[in-house]
C-alpha positions, 0 to 999 in steps of 0.5 A: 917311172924312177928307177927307185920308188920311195916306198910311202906309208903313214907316218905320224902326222904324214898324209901321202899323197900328191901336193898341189900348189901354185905351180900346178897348171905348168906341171900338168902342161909339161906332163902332158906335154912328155907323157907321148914321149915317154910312153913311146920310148917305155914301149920301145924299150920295154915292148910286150914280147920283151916284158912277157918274155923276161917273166915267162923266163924267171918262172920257168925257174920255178916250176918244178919248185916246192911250195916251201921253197917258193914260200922262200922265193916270196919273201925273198922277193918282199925283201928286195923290193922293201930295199931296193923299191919298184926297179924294173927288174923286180917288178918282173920277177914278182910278175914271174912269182905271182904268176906261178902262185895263182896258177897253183892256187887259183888254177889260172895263170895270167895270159900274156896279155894280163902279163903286159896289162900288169906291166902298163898299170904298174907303169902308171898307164891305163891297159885296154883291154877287151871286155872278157879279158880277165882284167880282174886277175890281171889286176893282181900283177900290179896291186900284189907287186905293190903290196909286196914292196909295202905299198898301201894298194887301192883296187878302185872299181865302179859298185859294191858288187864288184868289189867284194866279189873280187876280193872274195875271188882273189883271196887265196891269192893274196893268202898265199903271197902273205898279203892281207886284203879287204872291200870297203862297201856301203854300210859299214862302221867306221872302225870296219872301214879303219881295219880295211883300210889297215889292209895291203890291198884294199878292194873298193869303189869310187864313191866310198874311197873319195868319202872316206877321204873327204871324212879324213880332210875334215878331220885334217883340216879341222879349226886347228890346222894342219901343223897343229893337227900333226902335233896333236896327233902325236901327242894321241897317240903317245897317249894311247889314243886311236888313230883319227884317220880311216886312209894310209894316204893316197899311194897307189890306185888301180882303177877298174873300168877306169872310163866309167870312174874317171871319166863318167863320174867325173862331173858328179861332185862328192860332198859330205854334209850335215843335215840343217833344219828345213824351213820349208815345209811339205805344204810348201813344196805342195803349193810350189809343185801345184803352181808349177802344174798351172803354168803353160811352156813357152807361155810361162815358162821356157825348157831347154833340154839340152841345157836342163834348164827352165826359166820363167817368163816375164808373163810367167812371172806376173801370173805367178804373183797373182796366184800366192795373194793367198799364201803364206807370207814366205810367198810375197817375196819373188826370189823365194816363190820364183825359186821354189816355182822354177825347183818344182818345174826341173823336177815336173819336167826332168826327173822321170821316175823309174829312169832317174830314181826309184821310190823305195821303202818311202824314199827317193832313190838317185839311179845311176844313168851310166850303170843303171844302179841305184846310189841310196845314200846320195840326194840332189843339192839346193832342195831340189831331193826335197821337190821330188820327195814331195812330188811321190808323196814321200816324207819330206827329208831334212836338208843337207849343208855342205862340210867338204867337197871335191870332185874325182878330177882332184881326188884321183889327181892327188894320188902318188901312183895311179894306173888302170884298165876298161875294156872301151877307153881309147874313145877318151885317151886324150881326155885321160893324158890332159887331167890325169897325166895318163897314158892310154895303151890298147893290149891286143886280146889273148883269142881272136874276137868272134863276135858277130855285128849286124846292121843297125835298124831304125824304125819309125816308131816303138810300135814297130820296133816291138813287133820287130824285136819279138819276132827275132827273140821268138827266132833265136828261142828256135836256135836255142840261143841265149839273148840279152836285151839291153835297155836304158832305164827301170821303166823301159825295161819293165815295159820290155818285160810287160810285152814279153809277158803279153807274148808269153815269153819266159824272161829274167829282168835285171835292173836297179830293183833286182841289183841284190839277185844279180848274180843269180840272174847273170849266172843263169843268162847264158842257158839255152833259151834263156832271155834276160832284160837288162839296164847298163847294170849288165855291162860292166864287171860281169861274165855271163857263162854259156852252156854247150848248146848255147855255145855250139849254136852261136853264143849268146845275142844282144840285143840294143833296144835304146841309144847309150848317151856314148859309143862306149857304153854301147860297146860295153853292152855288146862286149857281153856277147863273145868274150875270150874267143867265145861265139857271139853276134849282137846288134841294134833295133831302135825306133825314131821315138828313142829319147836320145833322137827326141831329145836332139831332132826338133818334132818336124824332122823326126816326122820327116825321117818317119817318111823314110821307113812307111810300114815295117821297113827300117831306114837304109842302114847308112842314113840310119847310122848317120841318124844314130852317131849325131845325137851320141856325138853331140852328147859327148861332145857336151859332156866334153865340155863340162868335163873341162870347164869342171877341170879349169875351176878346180884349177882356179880353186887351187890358186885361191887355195895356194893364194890364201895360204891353204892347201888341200 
């Protein structure tokens, strides 16, 4: 970082944010190639003991101060950094007046750990930090420091829920540094989100900031051009006109639960678009669903899971123009049946209901595989939400045609400051220093972690395995433990729920069907005896409190009852057990009949392995881990992959831009 930061804001007929042009690819080499060596030499010369030594030093001083005079200090400190930028030297004694506010008014004061998480996120660097940490109050180090200096601040997390709740939280903080705060979540009108977005620091997700700027590119970039619009705008608003435009610019983002935004979301492409009229009608979605349903695979047609691909066969192909003689004449022309045909097929064979959406109030509703909560106002591309609209017996939505389109890679790229922080990132550092130019640094935690892992257990089928898990529930209820059961999707945990009601066991279940009672339900997880079935929705952002009795007989116990797709969304799921120094234990009881391992082993080898484990024994522990890790490690590999083809075409789609004369 400079020693002197240009502090941005809007201006009129100026959008901030990071210009991309022809020279791109070579930037980002040379970043990558210099981000190793200035981020050793930033630790070096200003490591963890120095930094929370220098703030620890400057609020000794303000103590035993009144509430007026640090009311003075605070404007002080706004007018220092307005004049002279972010230098070093300011950055920490706003560290040193924020901290010392917070603990009057919040009654918390940042930890050292929090103290340097701040330090890193400010410094354009991703904090890991342990899942329990407090990494939402660490947060406010960098985003009020920023906000003090007249920096526009985005706090990016990954859910609405999260971010009006830490908004809610951090509030009487903000108030008392003079700094005005907002959350932008889904339903809001457009002249809500221009006040919030009017605001110092902004609390919102990944999916509603990206929209929102797409909204003000479409705007920018409408028929008239850039430079006209520059033009235009001044002559609105010199006549009194309202501002067109929801954002200040793309300045500073501190992004929560970084992996899951940058990383996991990396793939899904943000599109606005405008409904267009449907020619194709229920009937014909109808027809299309029953002539996929009298094709045979590997006969008609072909599946390849791993691709998520289906295709048809020559013989498939010759059946199928037997079979529509009769149709209506849209389905004399092959491209279209075959189209329609092979739509029908993805939808019959790779969207599950209650794993990969919900129908809700006559609507198909997208489920979210990395957090298990439902995104509603998102829908598949190219007619295929329309196939599976039809295949629930739902009314049949209009079609959508794109008006702007980027992807996270290029949204959070633009931004002019980016930092962050997650609790399981390391796996991905890499990955995080070649896209983003960021540097991954792994904060040690404030108490000594005592979680507790047992081996990982692996049955021969979920018949097994559900004896096995309902006799170790019934045996932690004795100890009066408070248990978590983690579950991949809706339908397995409702399954989960069923046999637990079979057993007469008292549960809570947390899934996307219940995301509007989830702080009721976390808020009750850590009572003793209590048992809650949940998806990924309980593993990010959220802090299940334990009672004495739970926490005197060992904290609260997870349970994994499925494969995460990744290592890290694993370790999320345990990192709900022994957080800040808390007692805790967590462990795995998977079956050989878990969708990751069907998807990966051919039917013959998993019957092979089924041999391993005859009657209740589970597979040795080490060849059980070495079952588990290839399917995860395949996965992330894939995604991988994607991830990197995905950057490498937004990188040809600059050079066209910049080629064509146009800039984003």
């Amino acid at each position: 970082m400079s020693e002197v930061f240009v502090r941005p804001g809007l201006s009129l007929g100026n959008y901030p944010q990071k210009k991309e042009d022809r020279s791109i690819e070579l930037e980002q080499k040379l970043k990558g190639y210099f981000a190793q060596l200035a981020s050793s030499l930033s630790r070096r010369l200003y490591s963890k003991n120095y930094v929370v030594k220098q703030v620890s030093r400057h609020q000794q001083t303000l103590k035993d101060i009144s509430e007026e005079d640090l009311t003075a200090m605070i404007d002080h400190i706004r007018s220092e950094l307005h004049r002279c930028g972010l230098t070093r030297q300011l950055i920490l004694k706003s560290f040193a007046i924020i901290r010392e506010a917070s603990a009057r008014v919040l009654a918390k004061c940042h930890y050292d750990v929090q103290v340097y998480g701040g330090w890193l996120m400010i410094n354009d660097m991703l904090a890991e930090m342990e899942t329990g940490e407090g990494k939402t109050l660490t947060t406010t180090l960098a985003s009020c420091t920023a906000a003090l200096a007249g920096i526009p601040v985005h706090v990016i997390t990954a859910n609405d829920y999260l971010a009006a709740r830490d908004c809610e939280i951090m509030q009487p903080l903000y108030d008392r540094l003079g700094l005005s705060s907002a959350s932008i979540v889904d339903g809001m009108e457009t002249d809500q989100r221009q006040q919030g977005y009017a605001a110092d620091i902004v609390h919102t997700t990944n999916k509603q900031i990206a929209f929102d700027y797409l909204r003000d590119r479409i705007e920018i970039n409408d028929d008239t051009g850039h430079l006209k619009f520059q033009y235009r705008q001044i002559q609105q608003l010199r006549s009194g006109a309202k501002n067109p435009l929801l954002l200040r610019g793309l300045c500073f983002a501190i992004v929560d639960e970084a992996d899951s935004v940058l990383i996991d979301e990396a793939i899904t492409p943000l599109i606005i678009t405008k409904t267009i009229p449907n020619d194709e009608s229920a009937d014909t979605y109808g027809d299309a669903l029953y002539l996929a349903s009298i094709l045979f695979v590997n006969q008609d047609f072909t599946i390849d899971k791993k691709l998520r691909r289906i295709e048809l066969t020559h013989e498939g192909e010759e059946k199928l123009e037997d079979l529509v003689s009769n149709l209506p004449s849209q389905w004399q022309n092959s491209q279209i049946r075959q189209r329609l045909v092979t739509q029908a097929l993805t939808a019959t064979h790779f969207y599950t209901r209650d794993k990969d959406y919900l129908v809700k109030d006559d609507k198909v509703q997208i489920i979210d595989q990395s957090t298990g909560r439902v995104m509603a106002d998102r829908s598949w591309e190219q007619g295929l939400h329309q196939m599976i609209e039809a295949k629930e017996g739902c009314a049949i939505s209009e079609l959508r045609e794109p008006q702007a389109r980027i992807s996270y890679q290029r949204f959070f790229s633009r931004y002019l400051m980016l930092g962050g922080t997650s609790g399981t990132i390391s796996e991905v550092g890499k990955e995080l220093r070649q896209v983003y130019q960021l540097n991954v640094i792994k904060v040690a935690p404030n108490r000594r972690n005592k979680r507790v892992m047992m081996p990982e257990r692996l049955y021969r089928n979920k018949e097994v395995r559900d004896r096995v898990f309902v006799g170790r529930i019934k045996e932690l209820a004795k100890q009066h433990r408070a248990v978590l059961i983690g579950t991949c999707s809706v339908e397995e945990s409702e399954s989960i729920s069923e046999i637990l009601k079979q057993q007469q066991i008292n549960h809570q279940v947390l899934n996307a069907r219940q995301d509007e009672q989830e702080s009721e339900i976390i808020a009750q997880a850590g009572q003793a005896g209590a048992i809650t079935v949940a998806t990924n929705m309980a593993g990010r952002g959220t802090d299940i409190a334990l009672d004495d009795t739970v926490a005197e007989n060992g904290g609260l116990h997870v349970i994994a009852l499925s494969r995460n797709p990744s290592k890290r969304i694993d370790r999320q799921l345990y990192g709900r057990s022994a957080r800040q120094g808390d007692p805790g234990s967590a462990e795995a009881i998977l079956s050989l009949e878990d969708n990751a391992l069907e998807e990966f082993y051919s039917s013959a080898m998993i019957r092979v392995m089924a041999r391993l484990c005859l009657g209740d024994r589970a597979i040795p522990g080490l060849l059980a881990g070495v079952i588990l890790w290839l399917p995860q490690q395949n996965n992330e590999r894939r995604q991988r992959i994607i991830r990197k083809q995905l950057t490498k075409q937004d990188q040809r789609l600059r050079r066209t831009l910049a080629f064509s004369g146009k800039f984003e």
